[in-house]
C-alpha angles and dihedrals in degrees: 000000000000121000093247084057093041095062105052091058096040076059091059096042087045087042097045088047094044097050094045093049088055096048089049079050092059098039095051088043100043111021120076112242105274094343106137106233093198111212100165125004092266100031122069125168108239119185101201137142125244118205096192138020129295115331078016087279116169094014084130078072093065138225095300103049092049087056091051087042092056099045095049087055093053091049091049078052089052094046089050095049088048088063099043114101120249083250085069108080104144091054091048090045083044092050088040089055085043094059091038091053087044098048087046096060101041086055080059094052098047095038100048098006088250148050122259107231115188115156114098126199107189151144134210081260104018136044128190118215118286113248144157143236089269084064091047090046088055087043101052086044097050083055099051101054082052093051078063108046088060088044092057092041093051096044092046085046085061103037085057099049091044108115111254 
């Protein structure tokens, strides 16, 4: 990846950290611990802490190992963005949202020793896991290398059946 290229996604992955630590700013220094704040039916604000990754899974590791296991993904994301063609811009802004949500939530775990976690999905008799905008950065990244992948494989589909 050349350093021009380089550039434009570090951007995504700097800006998407640093909009989702501000935010987390705003949430710890504004929203009462575990008080819903409802903003649609279905949708509460939730300030709450979350020991481990997403559903709260490995927090038996610590805080430590999250952080190496997190690092180590984003290098195995960086690794996959290294090998992806120039063509392929959504994956590499996909991979670049993927390392952003990531970073931002690895600044969470060695600053406060977790992850604030604030967006609720619920209903009167359901709830979905909290999360944050970090999770919804990896998320959105995660679905859009796949967009591409599809993408390739359909293009390539097509390019193989073409008459020649």
């Amino acid at each position: 990846m050349k350093a021009r290229g380089l550039l434009g996604y570090a951007s995504i992955a700097v800006v998407a950290m640093v909009i989702d630590q501000w935010i987390k700013y705003l949430v710890e220094t504004r929203l009462t611990y575990q008080e819903p704040v409802d903003l649609l039916p279905f949708l509460a604000l939730f300030r709450t802490y979350n020991t481990g990754v997403a559903f709260s899974m490995f927090s038996f590791v610590g805080d430590t190992g999250l952080v190496i296991l997190a690092l180590v993904v984003i290098a195995f994301v960086l690794y996959l963005a290294s090998r992806t063609s120039a063509s392929q811009w959504i994956a590499r802004a996909g991979f670049a949202l993927i390392v952003g949500g990531a970073a931002g939530n690895i600044i969470d775990r060695i600053a406060y020793g977790h992850v604030v976690d604030y967006i609720l999905f619920h209903t009167p008799s359901w709830s979905f896991a909290v999360f944050n905008l970090a999770d919804t950065w990896i998320t959105i990244g995660a679905v859009l290398v796949v967009l591409e992948e599809i993408l390739v494989w359909w293009r390539d589909r097509d390019q193989a059946s073409a008459p020649d």
